[in-house]
C-alpha positions in Angstrom: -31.0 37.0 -36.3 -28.3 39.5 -36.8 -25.5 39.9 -34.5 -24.2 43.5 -33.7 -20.8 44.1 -33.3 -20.7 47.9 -33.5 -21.7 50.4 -31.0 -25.6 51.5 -30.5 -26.9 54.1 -28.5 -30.5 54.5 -27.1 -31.4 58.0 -26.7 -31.8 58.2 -22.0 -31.7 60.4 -19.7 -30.5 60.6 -16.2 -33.3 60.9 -13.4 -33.1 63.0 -10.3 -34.1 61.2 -7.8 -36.5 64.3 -6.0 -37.9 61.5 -3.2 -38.6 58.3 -2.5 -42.3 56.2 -2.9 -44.9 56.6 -0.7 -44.3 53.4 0.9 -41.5 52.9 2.8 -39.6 49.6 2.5 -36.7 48.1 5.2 -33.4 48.9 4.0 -34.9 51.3 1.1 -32.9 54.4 0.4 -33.2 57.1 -2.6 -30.6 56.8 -4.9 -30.1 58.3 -8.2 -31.2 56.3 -11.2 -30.9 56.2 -15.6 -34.2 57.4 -17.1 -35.3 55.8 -20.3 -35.7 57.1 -23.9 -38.3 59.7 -24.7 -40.9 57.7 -26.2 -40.6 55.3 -23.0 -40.8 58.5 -21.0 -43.9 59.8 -22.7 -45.2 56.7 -21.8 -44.2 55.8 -18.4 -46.2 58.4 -16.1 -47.8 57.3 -13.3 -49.7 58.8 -10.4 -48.9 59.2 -7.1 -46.2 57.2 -5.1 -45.7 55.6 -8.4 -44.8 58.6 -10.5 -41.3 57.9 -11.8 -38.9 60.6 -11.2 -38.3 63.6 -13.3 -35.6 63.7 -16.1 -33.0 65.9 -16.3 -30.3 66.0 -19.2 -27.6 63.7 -18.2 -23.9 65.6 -17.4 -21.9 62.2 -17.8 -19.5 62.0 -20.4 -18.6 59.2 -22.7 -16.7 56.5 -22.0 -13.7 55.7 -24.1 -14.3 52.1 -24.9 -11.1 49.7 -25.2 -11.4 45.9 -25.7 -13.7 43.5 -24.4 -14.7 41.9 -20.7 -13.0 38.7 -20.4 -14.6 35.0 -19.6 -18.6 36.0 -20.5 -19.9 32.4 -21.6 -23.8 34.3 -22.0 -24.6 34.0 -25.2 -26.6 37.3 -25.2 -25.5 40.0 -23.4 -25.3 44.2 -23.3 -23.9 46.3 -21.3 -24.4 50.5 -21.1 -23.9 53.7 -19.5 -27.6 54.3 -17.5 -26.7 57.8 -18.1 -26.5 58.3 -21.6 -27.4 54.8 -23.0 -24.0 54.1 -24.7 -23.6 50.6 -25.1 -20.1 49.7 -24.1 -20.1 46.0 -25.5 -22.5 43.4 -26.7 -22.9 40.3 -27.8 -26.1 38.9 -30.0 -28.5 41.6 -29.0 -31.1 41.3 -31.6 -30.9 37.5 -30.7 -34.7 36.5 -29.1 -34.1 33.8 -26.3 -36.4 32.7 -23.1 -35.5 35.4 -20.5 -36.7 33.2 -17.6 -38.2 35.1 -14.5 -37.0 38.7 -15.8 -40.2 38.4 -16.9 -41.2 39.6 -13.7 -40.2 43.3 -14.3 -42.5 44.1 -16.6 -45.2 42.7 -14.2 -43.8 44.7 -11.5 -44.3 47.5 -14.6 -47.8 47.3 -14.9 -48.6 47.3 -11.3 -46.3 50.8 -10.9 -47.9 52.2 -14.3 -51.3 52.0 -12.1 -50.5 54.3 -9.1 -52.3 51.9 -6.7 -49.7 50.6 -4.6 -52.3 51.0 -1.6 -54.3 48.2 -3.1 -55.4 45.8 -1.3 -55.3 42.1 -2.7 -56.8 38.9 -1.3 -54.3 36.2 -2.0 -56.5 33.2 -4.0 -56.4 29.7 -3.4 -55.5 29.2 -7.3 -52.5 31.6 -7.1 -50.8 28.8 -4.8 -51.9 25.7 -6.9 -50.1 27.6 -10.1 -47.5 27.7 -8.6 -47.2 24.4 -7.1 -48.7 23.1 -10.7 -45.6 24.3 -12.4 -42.8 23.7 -9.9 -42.4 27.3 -9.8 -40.5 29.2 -7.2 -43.0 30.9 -4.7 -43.3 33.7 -1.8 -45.0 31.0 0.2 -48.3 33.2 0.2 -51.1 32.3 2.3 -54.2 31.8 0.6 -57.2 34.5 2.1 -54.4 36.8 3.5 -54.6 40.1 1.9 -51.3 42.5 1.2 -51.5 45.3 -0.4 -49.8 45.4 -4.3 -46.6 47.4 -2.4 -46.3 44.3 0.2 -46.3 42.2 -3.6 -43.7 43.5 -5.1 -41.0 42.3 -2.9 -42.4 38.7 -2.7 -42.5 39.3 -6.9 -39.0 40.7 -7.3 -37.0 39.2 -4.4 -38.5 35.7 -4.1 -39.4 35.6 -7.8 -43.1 33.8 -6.6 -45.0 32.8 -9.2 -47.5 33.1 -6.8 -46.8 36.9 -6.2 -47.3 36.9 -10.2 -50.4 35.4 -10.4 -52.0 37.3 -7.7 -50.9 40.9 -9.2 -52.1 39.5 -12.7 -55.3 38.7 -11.5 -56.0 41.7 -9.7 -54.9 43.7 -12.3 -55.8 42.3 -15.6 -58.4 41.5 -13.9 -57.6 37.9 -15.0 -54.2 36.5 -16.5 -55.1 36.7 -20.1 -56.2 40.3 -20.0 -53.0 40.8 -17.9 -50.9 39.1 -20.1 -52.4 41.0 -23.2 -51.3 44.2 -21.3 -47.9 43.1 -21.1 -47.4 42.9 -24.7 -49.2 45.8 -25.7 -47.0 47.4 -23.4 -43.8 46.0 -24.8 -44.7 47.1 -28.6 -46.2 51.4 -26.9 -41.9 50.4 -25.5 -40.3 49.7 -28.9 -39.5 46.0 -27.5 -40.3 44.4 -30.7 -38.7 41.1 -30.7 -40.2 40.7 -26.9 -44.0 38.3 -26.1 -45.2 37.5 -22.8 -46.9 34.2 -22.6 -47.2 34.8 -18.7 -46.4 36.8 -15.8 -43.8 35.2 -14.4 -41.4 34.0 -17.5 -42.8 30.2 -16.6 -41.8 27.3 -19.8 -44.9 26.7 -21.0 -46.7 26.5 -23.0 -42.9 25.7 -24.6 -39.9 26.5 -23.4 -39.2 29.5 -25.6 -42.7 30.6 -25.8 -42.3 33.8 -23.6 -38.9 35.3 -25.2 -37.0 38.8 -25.6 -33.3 40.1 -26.6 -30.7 41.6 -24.8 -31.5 45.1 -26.3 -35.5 44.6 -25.7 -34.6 44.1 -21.6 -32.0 46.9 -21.3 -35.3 48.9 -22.2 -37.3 47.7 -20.1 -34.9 47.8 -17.0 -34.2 51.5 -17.9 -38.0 51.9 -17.7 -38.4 50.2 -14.1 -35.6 52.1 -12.6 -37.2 55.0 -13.2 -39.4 54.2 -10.6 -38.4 55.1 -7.0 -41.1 52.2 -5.5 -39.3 49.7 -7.7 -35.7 50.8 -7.0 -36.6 50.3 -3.2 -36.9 46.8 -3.9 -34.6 45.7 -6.1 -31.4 46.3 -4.0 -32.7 45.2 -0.6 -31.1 41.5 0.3 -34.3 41.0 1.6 -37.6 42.2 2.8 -39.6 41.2 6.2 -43.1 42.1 6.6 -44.4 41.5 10.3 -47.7 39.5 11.0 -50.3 42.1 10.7 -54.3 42.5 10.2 -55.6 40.2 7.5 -51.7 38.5 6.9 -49.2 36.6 8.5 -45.8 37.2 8.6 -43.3 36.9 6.0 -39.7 36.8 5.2 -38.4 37.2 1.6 -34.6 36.5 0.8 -33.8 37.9 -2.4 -32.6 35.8 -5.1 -30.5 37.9 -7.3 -26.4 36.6 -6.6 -25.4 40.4 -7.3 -27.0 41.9 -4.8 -25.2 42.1 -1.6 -22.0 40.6 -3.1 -21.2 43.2 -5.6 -19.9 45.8 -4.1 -22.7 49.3 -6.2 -25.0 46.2 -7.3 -28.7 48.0 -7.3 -30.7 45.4 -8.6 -32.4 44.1 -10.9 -34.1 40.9 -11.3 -32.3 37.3 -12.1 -34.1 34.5 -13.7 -33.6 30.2 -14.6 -35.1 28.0 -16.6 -33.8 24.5 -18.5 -33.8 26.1 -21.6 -33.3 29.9 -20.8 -30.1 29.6 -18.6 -29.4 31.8 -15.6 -30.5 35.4 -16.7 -29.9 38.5 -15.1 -30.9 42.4 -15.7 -28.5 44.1 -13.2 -27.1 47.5 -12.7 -24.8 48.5 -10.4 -23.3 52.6 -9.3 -19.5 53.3 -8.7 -19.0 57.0 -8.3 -21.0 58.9 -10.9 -21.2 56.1 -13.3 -23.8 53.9 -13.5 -24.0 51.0 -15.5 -26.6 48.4 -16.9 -26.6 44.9 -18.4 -28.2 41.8 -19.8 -27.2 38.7 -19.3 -29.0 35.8 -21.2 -28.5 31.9 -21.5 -25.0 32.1 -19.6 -24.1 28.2 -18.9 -25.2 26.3 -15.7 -21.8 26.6 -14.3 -22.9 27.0 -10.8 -26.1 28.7 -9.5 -24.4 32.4 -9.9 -23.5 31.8 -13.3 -25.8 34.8 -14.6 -23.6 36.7 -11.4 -20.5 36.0 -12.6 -20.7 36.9 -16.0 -22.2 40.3 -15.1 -19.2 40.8 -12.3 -17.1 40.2 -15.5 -19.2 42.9 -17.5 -19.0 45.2 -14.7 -15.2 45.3 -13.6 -14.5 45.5 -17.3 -17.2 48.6 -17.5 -16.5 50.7 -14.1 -12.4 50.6 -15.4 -12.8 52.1 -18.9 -12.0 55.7 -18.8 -14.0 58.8 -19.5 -12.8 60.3 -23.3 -11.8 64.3 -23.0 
């Protein structure tokens, strides 16, 4: 693939955050977040508690760009102004790699893009035996409980289950293939071209490389996301607790993204690991009025934060470059 080593800008807006979702998670707050390009815009509407927030034209001014962030071993990797969608350095974005459990947002996607987060969901019997069939990290779900798709998404985006994933595919496919086909219809309405789903949850199989996307394919899709108050009341809690109710028992989900609550403005988004795909991470984080967002993909196995510490490097490089005029 070609590598890009000049400047590209996506075409975003800012979002006014007017409110907050429907549903009210611990630790949630509103919070102003990017807004995606127009055709993702034209796109992205929702009902309800899931209707993203409303654009305005962004009042954020360009960044004067200056050399490079040091010590990034990922071997893709972007990083941008949310507001305006200039990239402020890159590295192999058109490059298609496994992208691990980031996979998730887009599932996450498709469950805001349906305005339902009242559903409720029975939690099957098969969604734990996936999970357990491919070693794959899980919410710990209790087969028969039933949570509603809002109660989901944490146990999908902070404890990365691949059970959470296969219970929100088969609900809303109905079924994984149907589910699955949705994610990549999806992806292509998106403009994410050199991006296929294989699954919900970013599992190797049926190779390792079979569900793939590119740096510049995932900073669209986390622009997309964030446009979404329910999903941004997720993404930067540390974790999320939901008490022993009617029909469930209780649960306590850590979340497993190394930025969050370390990184002093880190707002999310989703981290991922495989063998093969490396440690992965979508991130964005807000210092003052800026507010940036990165890829990181394939950065070595240095350490378990290794997708962390290479966005840290991104970010501290980012928040220091100076506004031009």
């Amino acid at each position: 693939m070609r590598r890009r080593t000049w400047l590209i800008f996506l075409t975003v807006m800012t979002v006014l955050v007017g409110g907050v979702a429907a549903w009210t998670l611990t630790g949630g707050s509103p919070r102003a977040a990017a807004g995606p390009d127009a055709a993702i815009r034209a796109r992205a509407g929702a009902p309800s508690s899931a209707r993203p927030s409303a654009p305005r034209p962004s009042p954020s001014p360009t960044i004067a760009v200056t050399g490079a962030p040091d010590r990034v071993k990922a071997k893709g990797a972007v990083l941008a102004d949310a507001a305006t969608g200039q990239v402020l350095w890159s590295r192999d974005t058109e490059t298609m790699r496994p992208m691990a459990s980031i996979t998730k947002v887009m599932t996450a996607l498709l469950v805001l893009k349906s305005g339902d987060l009242g559903r409720e969901i029975r939690i099957p019997k098969a969604a734990v035996s996936y999970a357990w069939k491919y070693g794959a990290e899980t919410a710990a779900l209790h087969p028969g409980d039933m949570l509603t798709a809002a109660e989901l998404l944490p146990a999908l985006l902070l404890a990365s289950g691949a059970d959470a994933a296969y219970t929100l595919a088969n609900a809303y496919g109905p079924g994984l293939t149907a589910f699955v086909a949705r994610m990549n219809a999806t992806a292509a309405q998106m403009g994410m071209t050199h991006t296929h789903f294989t699954s919900p949850d970013g599992l190797p199989y049926p190779t390792e490389t079979s569900t793939y996307s590119t740096p510049a394919d995932l900073l669209t899709l986390g622009l997309a996301a964030m446009r979404y108050p329910a999903f941004r009341s997720v993404v930067d809690l540390q974790f999320y607790h939901l008490p022993k109710g009617r029909g469930h028992h209780q649960y306590w989900w850590d979340n497993t993204d190394d930025l969050i609550g370390s990184y002093s403005g880190a707002v999310g988004i989703k981290d991922g690991y495989t063998d093969d795909a490396g440690h992965c991470l979508l991130f964005e984080a807000v210092r003052g009025s800026r507010t940036l967002i990165g890829v990181v993909l394939d950065s070595p196995a240095s350490g378990p934060g290794a997708g962390a510490k290479a966005a840290e490097q991104m970010l501290n490089w980012g928040f220091r470059l100076p506004p031009t005029g």
